[in-house]
Wavefront OBJ file of the C-alpha trace (Angstrom):
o trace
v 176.327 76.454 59.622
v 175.105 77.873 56.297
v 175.565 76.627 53.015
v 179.327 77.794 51.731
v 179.585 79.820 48.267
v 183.109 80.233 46.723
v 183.083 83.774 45.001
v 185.503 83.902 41.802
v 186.337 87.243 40.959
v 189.365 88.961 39.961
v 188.207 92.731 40.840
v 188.694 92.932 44.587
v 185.703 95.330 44.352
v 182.910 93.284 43.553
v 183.808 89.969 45.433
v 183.746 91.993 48.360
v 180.283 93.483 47.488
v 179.526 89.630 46.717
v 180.983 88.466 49.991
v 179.197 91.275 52.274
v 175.655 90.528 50.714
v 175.819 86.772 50.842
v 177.870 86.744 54.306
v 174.840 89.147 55.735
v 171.977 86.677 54.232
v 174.167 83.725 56.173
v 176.329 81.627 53.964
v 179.444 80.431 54.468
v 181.338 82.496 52.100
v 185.062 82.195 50.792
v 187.077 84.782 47.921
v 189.577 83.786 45.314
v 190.649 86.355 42.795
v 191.989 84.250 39.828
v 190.696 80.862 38.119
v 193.613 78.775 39.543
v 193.414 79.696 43.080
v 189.548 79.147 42.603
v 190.039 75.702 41.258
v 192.367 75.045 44.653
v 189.882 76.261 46.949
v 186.936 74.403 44.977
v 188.760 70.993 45.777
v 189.779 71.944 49.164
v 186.331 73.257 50.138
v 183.784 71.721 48.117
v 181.865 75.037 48.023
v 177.732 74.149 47.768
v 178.153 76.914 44.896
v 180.320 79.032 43.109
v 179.709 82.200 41.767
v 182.397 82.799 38.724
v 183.288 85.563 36.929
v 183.199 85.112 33.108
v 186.125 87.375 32.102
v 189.650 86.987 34.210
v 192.960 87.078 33.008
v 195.085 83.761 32.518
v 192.213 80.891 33.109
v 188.284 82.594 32.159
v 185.346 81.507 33.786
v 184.332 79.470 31.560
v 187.376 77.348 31.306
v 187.335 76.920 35.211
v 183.490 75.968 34.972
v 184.866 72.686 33.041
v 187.501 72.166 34.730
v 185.084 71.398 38.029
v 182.397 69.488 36.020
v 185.182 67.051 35.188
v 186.622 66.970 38.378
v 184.419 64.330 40.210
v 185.439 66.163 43.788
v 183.731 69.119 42.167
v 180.993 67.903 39.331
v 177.845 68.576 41.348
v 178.965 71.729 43.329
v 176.291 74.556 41.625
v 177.790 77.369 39.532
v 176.414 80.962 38.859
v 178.154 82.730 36.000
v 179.108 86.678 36.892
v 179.222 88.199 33.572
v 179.512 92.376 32.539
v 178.464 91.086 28.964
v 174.646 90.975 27.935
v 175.296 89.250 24.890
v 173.085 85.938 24.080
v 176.411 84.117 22.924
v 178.090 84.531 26.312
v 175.112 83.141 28.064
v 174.564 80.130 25.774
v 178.684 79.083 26.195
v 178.268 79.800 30.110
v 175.661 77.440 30.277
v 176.519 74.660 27.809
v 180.148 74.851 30.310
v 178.077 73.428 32.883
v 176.603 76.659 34.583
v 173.385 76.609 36.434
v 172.512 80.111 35.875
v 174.305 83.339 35.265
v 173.460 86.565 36.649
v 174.520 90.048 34.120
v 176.906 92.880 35.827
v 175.581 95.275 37.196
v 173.581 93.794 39.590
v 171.854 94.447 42.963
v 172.133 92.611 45.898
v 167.995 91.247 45.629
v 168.628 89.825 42.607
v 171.718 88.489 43.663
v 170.831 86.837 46.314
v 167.462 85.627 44.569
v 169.849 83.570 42.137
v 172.103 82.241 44.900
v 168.415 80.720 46.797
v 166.735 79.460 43.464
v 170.508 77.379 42.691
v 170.770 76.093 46.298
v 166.998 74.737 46.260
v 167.362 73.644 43.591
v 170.519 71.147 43.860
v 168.761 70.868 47.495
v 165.656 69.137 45.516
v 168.171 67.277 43.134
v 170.258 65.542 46.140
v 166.829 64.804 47.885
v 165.380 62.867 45.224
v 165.715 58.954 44.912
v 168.069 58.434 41.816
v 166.413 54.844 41.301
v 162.680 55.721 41.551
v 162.631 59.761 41.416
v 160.833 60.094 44.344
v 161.520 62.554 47.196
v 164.472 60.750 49.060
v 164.973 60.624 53.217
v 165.792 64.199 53.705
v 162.782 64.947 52.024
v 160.384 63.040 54.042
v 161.547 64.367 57.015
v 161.211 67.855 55.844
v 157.595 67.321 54.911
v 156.744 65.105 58.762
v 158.373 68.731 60.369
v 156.352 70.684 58.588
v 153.532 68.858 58.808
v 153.921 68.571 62.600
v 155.231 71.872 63.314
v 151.644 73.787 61.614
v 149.820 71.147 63.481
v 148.193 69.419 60.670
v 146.760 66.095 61.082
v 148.485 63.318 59.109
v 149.328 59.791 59.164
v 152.220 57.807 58.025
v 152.094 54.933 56.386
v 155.365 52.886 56.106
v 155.332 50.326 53.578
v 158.409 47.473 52.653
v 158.376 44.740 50.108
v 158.653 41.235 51.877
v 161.272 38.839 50.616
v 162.891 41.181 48.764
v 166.608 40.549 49.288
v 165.954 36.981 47.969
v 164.380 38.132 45.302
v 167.348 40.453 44.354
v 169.346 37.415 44.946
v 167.684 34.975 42.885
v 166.882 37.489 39.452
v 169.770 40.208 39.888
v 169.603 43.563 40.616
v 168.096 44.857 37.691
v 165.119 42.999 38.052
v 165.181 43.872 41.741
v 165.412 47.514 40.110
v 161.995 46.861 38.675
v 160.380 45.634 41.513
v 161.380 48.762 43.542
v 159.862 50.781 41.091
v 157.179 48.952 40.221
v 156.027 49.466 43.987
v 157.365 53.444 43.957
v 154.769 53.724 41.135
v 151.745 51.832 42.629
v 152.196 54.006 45.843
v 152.195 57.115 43.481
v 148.903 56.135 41.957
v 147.119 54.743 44.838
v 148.415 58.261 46.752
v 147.209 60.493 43.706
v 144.109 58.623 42.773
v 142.504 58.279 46.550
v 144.084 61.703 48.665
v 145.041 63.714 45.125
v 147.521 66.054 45.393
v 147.578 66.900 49.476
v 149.447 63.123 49.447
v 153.511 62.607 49.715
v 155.408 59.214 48.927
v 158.977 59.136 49.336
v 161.454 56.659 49.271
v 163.286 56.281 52.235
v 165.575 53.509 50.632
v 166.236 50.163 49.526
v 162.874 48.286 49.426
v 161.197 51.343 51.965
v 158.686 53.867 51.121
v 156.610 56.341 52.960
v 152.994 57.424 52.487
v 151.610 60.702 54.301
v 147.742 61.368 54.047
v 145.023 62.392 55.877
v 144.605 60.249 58.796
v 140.519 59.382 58.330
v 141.954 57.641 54.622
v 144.707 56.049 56.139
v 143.427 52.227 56.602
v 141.969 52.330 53.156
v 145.250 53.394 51.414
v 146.813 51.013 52.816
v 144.385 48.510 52.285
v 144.733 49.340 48.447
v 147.780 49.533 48.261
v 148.109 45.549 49.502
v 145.414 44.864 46.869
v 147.687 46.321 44.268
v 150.678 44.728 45.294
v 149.159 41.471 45.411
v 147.685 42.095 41.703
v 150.970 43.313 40.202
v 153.431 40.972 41.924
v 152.946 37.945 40.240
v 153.881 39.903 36.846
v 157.209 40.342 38.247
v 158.345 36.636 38.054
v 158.949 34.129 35.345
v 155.996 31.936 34.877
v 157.648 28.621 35.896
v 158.678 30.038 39.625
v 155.188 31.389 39.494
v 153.631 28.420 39.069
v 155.577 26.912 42.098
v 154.514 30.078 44.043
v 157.993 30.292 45.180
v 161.774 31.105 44.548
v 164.361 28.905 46.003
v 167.918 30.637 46.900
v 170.355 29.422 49.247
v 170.001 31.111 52.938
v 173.373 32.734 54.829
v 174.082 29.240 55.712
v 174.175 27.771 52.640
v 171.170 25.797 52.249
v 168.186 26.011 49.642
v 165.203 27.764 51.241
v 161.832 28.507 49.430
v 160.606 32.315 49.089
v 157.025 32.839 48.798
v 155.623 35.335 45.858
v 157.018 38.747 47.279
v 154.307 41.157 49.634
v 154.343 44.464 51.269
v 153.775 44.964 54.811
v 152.670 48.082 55.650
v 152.605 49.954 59.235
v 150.398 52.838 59.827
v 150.547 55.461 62.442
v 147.870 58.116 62.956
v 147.849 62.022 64.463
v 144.441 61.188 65.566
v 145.385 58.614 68.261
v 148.840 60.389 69.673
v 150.758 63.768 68.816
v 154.145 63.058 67.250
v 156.656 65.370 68.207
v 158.934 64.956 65.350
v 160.335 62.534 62.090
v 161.812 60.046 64.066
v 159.059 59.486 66.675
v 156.343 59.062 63.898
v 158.563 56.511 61.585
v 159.734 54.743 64.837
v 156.119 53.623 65.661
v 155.561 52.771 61.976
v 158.114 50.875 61.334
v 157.298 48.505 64.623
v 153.680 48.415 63.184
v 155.239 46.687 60.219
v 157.009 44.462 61.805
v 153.598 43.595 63.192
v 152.160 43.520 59.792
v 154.969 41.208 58.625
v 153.643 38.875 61.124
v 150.593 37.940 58.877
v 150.463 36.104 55.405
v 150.137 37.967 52.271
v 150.431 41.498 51.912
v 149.154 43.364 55.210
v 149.000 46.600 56.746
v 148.817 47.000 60.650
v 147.731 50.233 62.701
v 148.859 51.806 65.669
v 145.576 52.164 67.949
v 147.360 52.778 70.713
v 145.936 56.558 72.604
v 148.881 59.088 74.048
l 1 2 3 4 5 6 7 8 9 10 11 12 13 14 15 16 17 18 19 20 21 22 23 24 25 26 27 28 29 30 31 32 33 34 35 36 37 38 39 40 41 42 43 44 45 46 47 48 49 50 51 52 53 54 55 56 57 58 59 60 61 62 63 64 65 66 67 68 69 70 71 72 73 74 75 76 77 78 79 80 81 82 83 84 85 86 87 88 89 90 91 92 93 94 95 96 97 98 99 100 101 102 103 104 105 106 107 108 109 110 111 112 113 114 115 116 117 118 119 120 121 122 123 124 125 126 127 128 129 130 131 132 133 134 135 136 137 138 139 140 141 142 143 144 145 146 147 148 149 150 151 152 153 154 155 156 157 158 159 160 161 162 163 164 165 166 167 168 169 170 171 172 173 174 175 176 177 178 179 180 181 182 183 184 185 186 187 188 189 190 191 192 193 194 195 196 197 198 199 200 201 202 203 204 205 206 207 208 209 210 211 212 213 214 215 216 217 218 219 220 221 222 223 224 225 226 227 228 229 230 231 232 233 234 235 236 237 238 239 240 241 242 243 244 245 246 247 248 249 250 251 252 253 254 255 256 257 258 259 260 261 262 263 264 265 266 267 268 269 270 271 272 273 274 275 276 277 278 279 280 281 282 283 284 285 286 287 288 289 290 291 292 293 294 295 296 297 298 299 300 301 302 303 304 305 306 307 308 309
């Protein structure tokens, strides 16, 4: 199923030039000739992107383009801008409407279709990225672990989660719980960029979860660093009378008070160089039971998968 485009125009002409060019390069693509019956079929379809003619009798393109920005079923559905005008005005009010792009009439179909890609990766990246920490979300990692896997590059996978969290959320609210999640999204940046460089990827899989891809003979010593740093920038994360206690006390599901230590990371690391991984979930399966392994251990610790296919 391909990505679905709702083309706005109200000369039958070019929406069915629009339609045969997109439909042929595989999207999902649906015609309405006026702004109203576009707004209907916006709603009802929740189009990935809609391509809009600027000038149409009764409601203009621009008008519908605000009309689904302040429509929440429709705000973050991409929009192109069709317009027969070159002038710089046009594009400025297109865009300031809420328009991703706009493509001038006449066009041909390369460039057309050029447009539609660039918009769709683009909101593609957008939806992929961690809101909280701005890192490449789930969808993301997994597209990187296929890739990797399918060229046959070596890699391993290092899946990291802050211990004790939740009681830690608990105990200072979520903002400061905010902080601690990126605190660790941006040691696991730095200790990625400063010992692989730019060949490294950390994502944020969710909640307190992150994963680290990098060559598999640096593995152990990423990890190991990455416990080091954790263990070094933790303690800033807590006020200096629970520090000095070394731990938080929060009542448990049952009621009772119950001590949390200063919080760690356990990380799990899996390896190309011991067995093949097939695909995302296979690799992140044996991780995460690696960190449940690490968790085992005090302080922050990382445990590896030695285990030969």
């Amino acid at each position: 199923m391909g990505e679905s485009v709702l083309v706005v125009d109200d000369d039958p002409d070019v929406a069915r030039f629009v339609e045969v060019n997109l439909r042929s390069a595989g999207y999902d693509v649906t015609v309405a000739s006026d702004g109203e019956e576009a707004l209907e079929r916006a709603v009802e379809l929740r189009p990935d992107l809609v391509l809009l003619d600027v000038m149409m009798p009764k409601l203009d393109g621009f008008e519908v383009a605000q009309r689904l920005r302040r429509d929440a079923r429709t705000s973050s559905t991409s929009i192109i801008m069709l317009t027969a005008k070159a002038l710089s005005s046009d594009k400025v009010l297109g865009l300031s409407t809420g328009a991703d792009d706009y493509i001038i009439k006449p066009f041909d179909p390369v460039e057309l279709l050029a447009r539609v890609k660039g918009t769709l990766r683009r909101a593609r990246e957008m939806r992929a990225l961690s809101p909280l920490t701005g890192l490449p979300g789930n969808i993301r990692v997994q597209e990187e672990i296929r890739r990797r896997v399918a060229e046959e590059q070596p890699f391993a996978l290092l899946y990291a989660d802050v211990d004790h969290f939740k009681a830690y959320n608990d105990h200072y609210g979520f903002v400061r719980g905010d902080r601690a999640i990126q605190a660790m999204a941006r040691l696991a940046s730095e200790v990625a960029h400063d010992m692989v460089g730019p060949e490294s990827f950390v994502g944020h899989v969710g909640g307190d979860d992150f994963v680290l891809i990098v060559p598999p003979e640096i593995a152990e010593d990423v990890a190991a660093r990455l416990c080091e740093r954790f263990d070094e920038e933790a303690p800033m994360l807590y006020d200096p009378d629970d520090l000095e206690r070394g731990h938080i006390e929060v009542k448990d599901r049952q009621g009772a008070m119950a001590k949390f230590p200063i919080l760690t990371v356990s990380v799990g690391v899996v390896s190309t160089s011991n067995r093949g991984y097939s695909h995302y979930g296979e690799a992140v399966s044996v991780a995460t039971e690696m960190k449940q392994v690490a968790k085992r251990q005090p302080g922050s610790s990382f445990a590896v998968d030695r285990r030969r296919d």
